[in-house]
C-alpha positions as CSV (number, residue, x, y, z in Angstrom):
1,X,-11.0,-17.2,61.1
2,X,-8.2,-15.7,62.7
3,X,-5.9,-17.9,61.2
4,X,-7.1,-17.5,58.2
5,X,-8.0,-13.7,58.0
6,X,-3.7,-13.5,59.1
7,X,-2.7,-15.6,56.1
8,X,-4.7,-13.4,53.6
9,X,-4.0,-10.0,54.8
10,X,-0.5,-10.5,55.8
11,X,0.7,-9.9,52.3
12,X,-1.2,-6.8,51.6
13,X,-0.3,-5.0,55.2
14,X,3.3,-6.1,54.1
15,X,2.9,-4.9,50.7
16,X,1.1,-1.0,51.8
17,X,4.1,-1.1,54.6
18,X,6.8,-1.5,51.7
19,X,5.1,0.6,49.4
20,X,4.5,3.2,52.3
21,X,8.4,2.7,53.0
22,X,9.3,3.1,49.4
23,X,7.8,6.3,48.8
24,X,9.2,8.4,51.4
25,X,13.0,7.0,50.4
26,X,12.1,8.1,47.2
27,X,10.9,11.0,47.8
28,X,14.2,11.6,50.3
29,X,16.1,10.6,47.2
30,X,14.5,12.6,44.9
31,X,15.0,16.0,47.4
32,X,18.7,14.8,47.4
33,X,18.7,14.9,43.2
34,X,16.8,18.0,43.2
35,X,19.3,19.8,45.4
36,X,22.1,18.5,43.2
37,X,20.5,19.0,40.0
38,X,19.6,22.9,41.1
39,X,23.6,24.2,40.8
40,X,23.3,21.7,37.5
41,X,20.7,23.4,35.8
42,X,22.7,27.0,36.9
43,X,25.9,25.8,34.9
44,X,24.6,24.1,31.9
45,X,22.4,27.2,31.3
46,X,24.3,30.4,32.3
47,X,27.4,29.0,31.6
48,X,27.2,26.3,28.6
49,X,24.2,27.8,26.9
50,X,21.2,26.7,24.8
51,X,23.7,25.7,21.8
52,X,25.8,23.0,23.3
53,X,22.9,22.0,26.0
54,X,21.3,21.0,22.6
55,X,23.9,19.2,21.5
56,X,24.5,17.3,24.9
57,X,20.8,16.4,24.9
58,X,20.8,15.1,21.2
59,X,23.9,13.1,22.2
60,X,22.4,11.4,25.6
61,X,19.1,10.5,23.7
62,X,21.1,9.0,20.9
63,X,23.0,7.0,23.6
64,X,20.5,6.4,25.9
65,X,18.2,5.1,22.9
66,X,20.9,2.5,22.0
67,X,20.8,1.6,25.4
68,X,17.2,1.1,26.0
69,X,17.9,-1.3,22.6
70,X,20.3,-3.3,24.3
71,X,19.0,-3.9,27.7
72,X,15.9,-5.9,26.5
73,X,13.4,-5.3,28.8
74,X,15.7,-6.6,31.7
75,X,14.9,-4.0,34.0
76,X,11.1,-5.3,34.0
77,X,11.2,-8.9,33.7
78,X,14.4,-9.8,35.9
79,X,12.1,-10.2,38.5
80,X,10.2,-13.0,36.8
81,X,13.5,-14.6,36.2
82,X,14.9,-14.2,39.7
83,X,12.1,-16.0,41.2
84,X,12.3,-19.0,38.8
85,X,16.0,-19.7,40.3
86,X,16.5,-21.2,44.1
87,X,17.0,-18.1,46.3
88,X,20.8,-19.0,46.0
89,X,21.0,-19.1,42.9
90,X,19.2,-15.8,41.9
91,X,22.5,-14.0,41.0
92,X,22.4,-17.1,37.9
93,X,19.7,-14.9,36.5
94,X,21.5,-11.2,36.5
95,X,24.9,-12.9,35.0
96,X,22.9,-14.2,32.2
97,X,20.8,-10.9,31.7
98,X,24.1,-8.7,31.8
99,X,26.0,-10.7,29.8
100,X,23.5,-10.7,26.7
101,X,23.0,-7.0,27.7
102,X,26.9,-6.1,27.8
103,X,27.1,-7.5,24.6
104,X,24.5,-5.9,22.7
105,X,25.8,-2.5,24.2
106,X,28.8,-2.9,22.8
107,X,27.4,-3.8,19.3
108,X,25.4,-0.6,20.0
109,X,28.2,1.8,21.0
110,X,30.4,0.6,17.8
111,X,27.1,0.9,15.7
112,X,26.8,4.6,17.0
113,X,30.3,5.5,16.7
114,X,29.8,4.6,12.8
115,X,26.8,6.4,12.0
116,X,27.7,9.5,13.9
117,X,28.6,11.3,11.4
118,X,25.5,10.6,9.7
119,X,23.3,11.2,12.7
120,X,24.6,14.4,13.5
121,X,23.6,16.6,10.7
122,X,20.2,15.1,10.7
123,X,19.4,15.9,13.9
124,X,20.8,19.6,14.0
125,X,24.0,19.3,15.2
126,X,27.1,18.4,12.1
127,X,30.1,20.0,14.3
128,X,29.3,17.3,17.0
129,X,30.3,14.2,15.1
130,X,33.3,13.4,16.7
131,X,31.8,13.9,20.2
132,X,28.9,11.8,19.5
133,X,31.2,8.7,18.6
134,X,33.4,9.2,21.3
135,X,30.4,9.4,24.2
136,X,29.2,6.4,22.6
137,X,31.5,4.0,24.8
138,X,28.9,5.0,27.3
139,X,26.0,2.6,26.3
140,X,27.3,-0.8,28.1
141,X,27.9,1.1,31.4
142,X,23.8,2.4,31.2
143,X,22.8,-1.2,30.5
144,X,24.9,-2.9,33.4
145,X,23.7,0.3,35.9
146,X,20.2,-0.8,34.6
147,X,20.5,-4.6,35.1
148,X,22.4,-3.9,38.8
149,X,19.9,-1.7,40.1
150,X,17.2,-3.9,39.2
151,X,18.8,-6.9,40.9
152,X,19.2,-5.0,44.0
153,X,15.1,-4.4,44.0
154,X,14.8,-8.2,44.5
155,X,15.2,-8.1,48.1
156,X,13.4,-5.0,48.4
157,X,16.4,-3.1,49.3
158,X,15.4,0.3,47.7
159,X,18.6,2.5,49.3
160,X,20.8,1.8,46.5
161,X,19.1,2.8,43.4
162,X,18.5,6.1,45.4
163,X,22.3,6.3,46.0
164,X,23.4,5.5,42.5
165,X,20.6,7.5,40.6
166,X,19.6,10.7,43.2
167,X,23.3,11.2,44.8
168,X,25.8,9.7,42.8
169,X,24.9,10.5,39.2
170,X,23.5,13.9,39.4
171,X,26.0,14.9,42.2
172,X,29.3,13.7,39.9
173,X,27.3,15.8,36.4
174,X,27.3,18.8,38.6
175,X,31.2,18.5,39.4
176,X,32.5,17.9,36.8
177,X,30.5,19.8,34.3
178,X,31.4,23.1,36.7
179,X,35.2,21.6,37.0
180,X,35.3,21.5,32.7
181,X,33.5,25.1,32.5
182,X,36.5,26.5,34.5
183,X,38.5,25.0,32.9
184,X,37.9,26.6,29.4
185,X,36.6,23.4,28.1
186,X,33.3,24.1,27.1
187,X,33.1,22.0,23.9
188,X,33.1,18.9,25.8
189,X,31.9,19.4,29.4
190,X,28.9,18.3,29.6
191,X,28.9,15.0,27.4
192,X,32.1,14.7,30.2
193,X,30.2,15.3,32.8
194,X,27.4,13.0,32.0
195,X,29.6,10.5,31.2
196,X,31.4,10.6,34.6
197,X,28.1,10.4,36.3
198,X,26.9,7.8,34.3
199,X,30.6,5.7,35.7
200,X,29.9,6.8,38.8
201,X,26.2,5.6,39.1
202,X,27.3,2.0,37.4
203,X,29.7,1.6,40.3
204,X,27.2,2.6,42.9
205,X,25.1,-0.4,41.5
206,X,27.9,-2.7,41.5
207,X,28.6,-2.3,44.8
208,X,24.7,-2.6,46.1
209,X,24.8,-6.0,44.1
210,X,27.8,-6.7,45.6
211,X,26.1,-6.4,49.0
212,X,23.1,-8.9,48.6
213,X,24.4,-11.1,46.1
214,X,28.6,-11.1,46.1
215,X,30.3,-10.2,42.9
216,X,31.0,-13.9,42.5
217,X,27.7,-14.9,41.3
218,X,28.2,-13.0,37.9
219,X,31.1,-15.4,37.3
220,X,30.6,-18.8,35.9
221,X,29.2,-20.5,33.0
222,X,27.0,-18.8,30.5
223,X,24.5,-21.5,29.2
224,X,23.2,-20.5,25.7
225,X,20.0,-22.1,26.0
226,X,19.2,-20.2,29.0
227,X,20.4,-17.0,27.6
228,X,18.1,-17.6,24.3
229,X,15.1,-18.3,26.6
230,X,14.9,-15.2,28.5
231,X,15.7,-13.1,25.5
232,X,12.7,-14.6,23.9
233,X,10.5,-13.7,26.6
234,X,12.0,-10.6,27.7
235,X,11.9,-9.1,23.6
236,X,7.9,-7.9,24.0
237,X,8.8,-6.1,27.0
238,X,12.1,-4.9,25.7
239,X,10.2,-3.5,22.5
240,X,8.1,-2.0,24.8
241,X,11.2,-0.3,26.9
242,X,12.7,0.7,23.6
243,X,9.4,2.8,22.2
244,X,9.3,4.0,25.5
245,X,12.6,5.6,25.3
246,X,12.2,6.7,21.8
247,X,9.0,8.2,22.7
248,X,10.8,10.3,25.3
249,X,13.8,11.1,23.0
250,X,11.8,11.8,20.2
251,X,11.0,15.9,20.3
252,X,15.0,16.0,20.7
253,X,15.5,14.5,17.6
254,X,12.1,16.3,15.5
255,X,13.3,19.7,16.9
256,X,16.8,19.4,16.1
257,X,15.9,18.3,12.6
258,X,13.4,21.2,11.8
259,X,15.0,23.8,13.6
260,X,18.5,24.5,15.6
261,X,20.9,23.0,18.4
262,X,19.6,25.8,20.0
263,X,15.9,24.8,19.5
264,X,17.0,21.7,21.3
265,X,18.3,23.4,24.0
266,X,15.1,25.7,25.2
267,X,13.2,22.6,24.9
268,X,15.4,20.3,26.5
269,X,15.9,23.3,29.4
270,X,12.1,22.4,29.6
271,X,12.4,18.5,30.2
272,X,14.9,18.8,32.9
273,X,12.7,20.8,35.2
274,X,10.0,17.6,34.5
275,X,12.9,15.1,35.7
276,X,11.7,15.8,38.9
277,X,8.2,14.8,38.4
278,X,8.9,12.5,35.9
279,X,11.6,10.5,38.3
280,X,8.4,10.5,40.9
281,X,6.6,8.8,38.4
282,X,9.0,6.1,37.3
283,X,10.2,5.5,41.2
284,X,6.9,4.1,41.9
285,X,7.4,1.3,39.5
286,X,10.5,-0.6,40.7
287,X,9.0,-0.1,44.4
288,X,5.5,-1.7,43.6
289,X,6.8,-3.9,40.8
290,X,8.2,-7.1,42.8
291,X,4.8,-6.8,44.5
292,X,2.6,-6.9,41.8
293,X,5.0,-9.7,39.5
294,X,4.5,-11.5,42.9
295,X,0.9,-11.2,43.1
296,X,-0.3,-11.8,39.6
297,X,2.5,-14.8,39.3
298,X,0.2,-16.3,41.9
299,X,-3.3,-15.5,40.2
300,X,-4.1,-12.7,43.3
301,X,-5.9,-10.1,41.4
302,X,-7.1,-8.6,44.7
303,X,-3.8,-8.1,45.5
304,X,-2.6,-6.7,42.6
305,X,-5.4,-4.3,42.9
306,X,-4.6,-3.4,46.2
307,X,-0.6,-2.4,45.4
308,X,-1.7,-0.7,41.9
309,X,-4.5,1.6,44.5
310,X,-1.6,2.0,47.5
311,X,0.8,3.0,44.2
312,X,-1.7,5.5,42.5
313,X,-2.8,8.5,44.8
314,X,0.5,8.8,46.0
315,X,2.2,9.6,42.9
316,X,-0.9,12.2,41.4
317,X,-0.1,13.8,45.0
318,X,3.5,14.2,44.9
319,X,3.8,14.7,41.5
320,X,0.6,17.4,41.3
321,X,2.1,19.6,43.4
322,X,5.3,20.1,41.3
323,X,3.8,20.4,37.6
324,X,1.2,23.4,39.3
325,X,4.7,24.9,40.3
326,X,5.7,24.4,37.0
327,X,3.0,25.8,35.2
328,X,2.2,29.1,37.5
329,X,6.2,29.9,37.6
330,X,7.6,28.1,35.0
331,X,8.6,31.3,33.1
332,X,10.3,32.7,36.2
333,X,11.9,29.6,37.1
334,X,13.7,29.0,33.3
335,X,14.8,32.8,33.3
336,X,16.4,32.3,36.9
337,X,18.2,28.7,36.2
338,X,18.9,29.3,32.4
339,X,19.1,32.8,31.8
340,X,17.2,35.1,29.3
341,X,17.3,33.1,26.6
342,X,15.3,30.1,28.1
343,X,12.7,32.2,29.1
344,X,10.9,31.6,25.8
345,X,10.7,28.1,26.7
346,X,7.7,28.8,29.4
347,X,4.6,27.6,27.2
348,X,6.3,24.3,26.6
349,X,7.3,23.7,30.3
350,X,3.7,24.2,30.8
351,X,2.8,21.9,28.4
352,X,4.8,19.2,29.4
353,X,4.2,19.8,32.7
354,X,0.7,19.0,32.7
355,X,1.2,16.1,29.7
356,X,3.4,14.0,32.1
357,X,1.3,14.3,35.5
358,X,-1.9,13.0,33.0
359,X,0.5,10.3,31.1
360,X,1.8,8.8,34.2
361,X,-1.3,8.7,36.2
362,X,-2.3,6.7,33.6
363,X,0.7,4.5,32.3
364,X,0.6,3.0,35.9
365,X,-2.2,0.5,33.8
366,X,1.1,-0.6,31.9
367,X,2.8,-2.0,34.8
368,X,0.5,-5.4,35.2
369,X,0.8,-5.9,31.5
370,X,4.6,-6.6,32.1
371,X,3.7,-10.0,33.2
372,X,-0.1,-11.1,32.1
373,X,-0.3,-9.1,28.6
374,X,3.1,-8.8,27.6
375,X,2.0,-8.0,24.1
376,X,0.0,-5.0,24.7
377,X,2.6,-2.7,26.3
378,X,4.9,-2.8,22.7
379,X,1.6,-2.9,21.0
380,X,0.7,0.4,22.7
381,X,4.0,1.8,22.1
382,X,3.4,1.0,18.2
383,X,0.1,3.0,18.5
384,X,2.0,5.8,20.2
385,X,4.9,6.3,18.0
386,X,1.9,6.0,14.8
387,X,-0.1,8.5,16.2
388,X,3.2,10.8,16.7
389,X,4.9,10.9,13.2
390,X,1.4,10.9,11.5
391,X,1.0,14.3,13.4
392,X,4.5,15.6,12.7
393,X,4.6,14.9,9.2
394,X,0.9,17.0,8.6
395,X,2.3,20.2,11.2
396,X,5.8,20.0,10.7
397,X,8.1,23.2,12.0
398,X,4.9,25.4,11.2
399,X,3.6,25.3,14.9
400,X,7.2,25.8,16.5
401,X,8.5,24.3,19.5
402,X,5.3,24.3,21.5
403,X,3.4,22.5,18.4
404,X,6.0,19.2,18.8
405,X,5.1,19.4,22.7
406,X,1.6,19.2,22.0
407,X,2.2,16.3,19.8
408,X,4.1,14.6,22.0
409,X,1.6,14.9,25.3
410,X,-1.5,13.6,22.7
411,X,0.3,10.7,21.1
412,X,1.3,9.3,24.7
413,X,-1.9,9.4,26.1
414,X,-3.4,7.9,22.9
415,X,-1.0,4.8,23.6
416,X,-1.9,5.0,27.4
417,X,-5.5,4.6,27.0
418,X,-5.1,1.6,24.7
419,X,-3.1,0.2,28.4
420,X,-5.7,1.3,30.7
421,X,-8.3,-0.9,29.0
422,X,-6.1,-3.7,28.3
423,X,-5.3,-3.4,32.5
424,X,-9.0,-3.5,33.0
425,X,-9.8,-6.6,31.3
426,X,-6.9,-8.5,33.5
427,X,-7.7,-6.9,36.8
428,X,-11.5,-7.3,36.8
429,X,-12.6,-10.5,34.3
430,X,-15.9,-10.7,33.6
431,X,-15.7,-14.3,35.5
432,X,-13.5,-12.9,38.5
433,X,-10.8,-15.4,37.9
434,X,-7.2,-15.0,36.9
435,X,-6.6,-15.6,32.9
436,X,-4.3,-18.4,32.3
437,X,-1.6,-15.6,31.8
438,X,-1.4,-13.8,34.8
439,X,-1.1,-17.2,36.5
440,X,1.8,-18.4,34.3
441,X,3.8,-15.4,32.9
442,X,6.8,-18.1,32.1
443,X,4.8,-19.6,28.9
């Protein structure tokens, strides 16, 4: 028995000990952002104002959109790819991955430069054209920080994601945007800023890659079957990344088309207090995922259950106890970071607040899909996006800022409910064993 009892609960006292591990890092990390992002928020709102914040956030979500496009899901299902290739060889995986993904970013970025002068008027902002088409070099560095980082999870080295993402990027947008601001150049500071944290995050990954896997293993041949294979598989998830993003991008763009810059720029004040809380949410994923690709690769629904239960509690605790913050002083907290002028932005801070804590509690369901239902999460996303522009198009700018937040909170839990019973049915079968699927996420 002894024997035996060792081999089965070895992995999952491994698995809680990582997850355990994982957590606090992150939630070191994300103590690290927050103190770097505090001076950030000071600058962009007492010294930029809600105006060009708007325009800096319609400018990121336009980039960050294309990136989401051209990364394909990578960040989910390199792990599945990884553990097809001998352990020596798992760097063969990442070169193909960023290769396809560096190319598409560039089609992305000269795609964005064109239309910029379209897209700029529609979404609020006409004087920002130029600015737009020249931050858009920036999409093929967030696609290769996104591949990097995701490599580096593979050994279940978690340190340098929380370097590049919680020190390096949000400590660079702070410098510089502060450096530009006293510098009189306030048309451009913080799309500079952003874009020198970006490049600085990219390289942060580069070197953590660097460290387990050598920079030599992203040189050699790129095999065109292989690369057509894993984009085939990787494109449900990828769709799914892509609504995703959209989905979080999308207020920008609705309430710079009805209303102002400036409209953008309370509400976007908003979502940068919820980075915090949101960040808690999304770190859990890359910590638990290699466990939970592991598990249901190999048919173990127990343990899959068992990380997705370890994963859970944690992140309603941590991230509770910031969106009550939120929600008693948010009012106080926008007026003291952002001046007078955000202040208004308090009911949708509240809002939000309480939307994400109930939409990532439940999106956790998502994560298993990755690999047994890889249909469901882009399928979700559809329902989501559906259920989203249905509702603008009836309300419209009637209900104000707070009516799009509403919308938005609704909409995603609509999407994450369809994913919490899709979870259920590959978690607990009604004949207790593993669908076909979950054993063989390849085919």
């Amino acid at each position: 028995m002894g024997a035996t009892g060792g081999m089965v609960d070895t992995p999952k006292l491994l698995d809680r000990r990582y997850i355990n591990r994982g957590t606090w890092i992150y939630l070191t990390g994300l103590l690290v952002r927050l103190g770097a992002r505090i001076p950030l928020l000071f600058i962009a709102g007492r010294a930029y104002g809600p105006a060009l914040y708007g325009e800096f956030m319609i400018a990121a979500g336009l980039a960050e959109t294309a990136a989401a496009i051209a990364t394909l899901g990578f960040k989910r299902t390199l792990f599945t790819f990884m553990n097809e290739e001998a352990a020596e060889e798992a760097g063969r995986a990442v070169r193909h991955s960023l290769a396809l993904g560096l190319g598409l970013g560039c089609v992305f970025s000269g795609i964005l430069m064109l239309l910029a002068p379209i897209l700029a008027p529609l979404f609020g902002v006409p004087e920002a054209a130029d600015r737009i088409a020249v931050f858009a070099w920036i999409v093929p560095v967030i696609v290769a920080t996104e591949i990097l980082l995701t490599a580096t999870f593979f050994n279940r080295r978690l340190r340098y994601d929380v370097w590049a993402r919680c020190v390096a990027e949000p400590g660079t947008q702070t410098v510089v945007a502060g450096a530009f601001y006293m510098l009189g150049l306030i048309q451009v500071g913080l799309l500079a800023s952003y874009a020198a944290a970006l490049t600085a995050a990219c390289l942060t990954a580069l070197w953590g890659y660097n460290e387990q896997f050598g920079l030599k293993s992203l040189w050699g041949r790129i095999e065109a079957a292989r690369v057509v294979d894993m984009t085939r598989r990787s494109a449900s998830t990828g769709a799914f990344d892509i609504l995703s993003m959209l989905m979080s991008r999308i207020d920008m763009f609705v309430v710079g088309h009805f209303f102002s810059a400036q409209g953008v720029g309370l509400y976007g004040m908003a979502q940068q207090f919820l980075t915090l809380p949101d960040k808690v949410g999304k770190s859990f994923a890359p910590v638990v995922m290699p466990v939970l690709s592991q598990a249901l690769h190999e048919g173990d629904l127990k343990r899959a259950r068992s990380a997705l239960a370890a994963m859970a509690p944690r992140q309603a605790a941590l991230e509770g106890i910031l969106v009550l913050a939120f929600v008693a002083f948010g009012g106080f907290l926008l007026k003291f970071f952002g001046g007078d002028q955000f202040e208004a932005a308090a009911p949708v801070l509240a809002i939000l607040a309480v939307g994400v804590l109930v939409n990532d509690i439940f999106s956790i369901a998502g994560l298993p899909l990755v690999v047994a239902r890889p249909m469901v999460n882009p399928g979700a996303g559809i329902v989501t996006l559906l259920a989203y522009l249905a509702a603008i198009a009836v309300i419209e700018d009637s209900y104000g800022i707070e009516g799009v937040a509403v919308i938005s909170v609704v909409a995603a839990l609509i999407g994450n409910l369809w994913r919490v019973q899709a979870c259920y049915q590959v978690l607990f079968p009604a004949d207790g064993v593993a669908p076909p699927a979950v054993k063989s996420p390849a085919e």
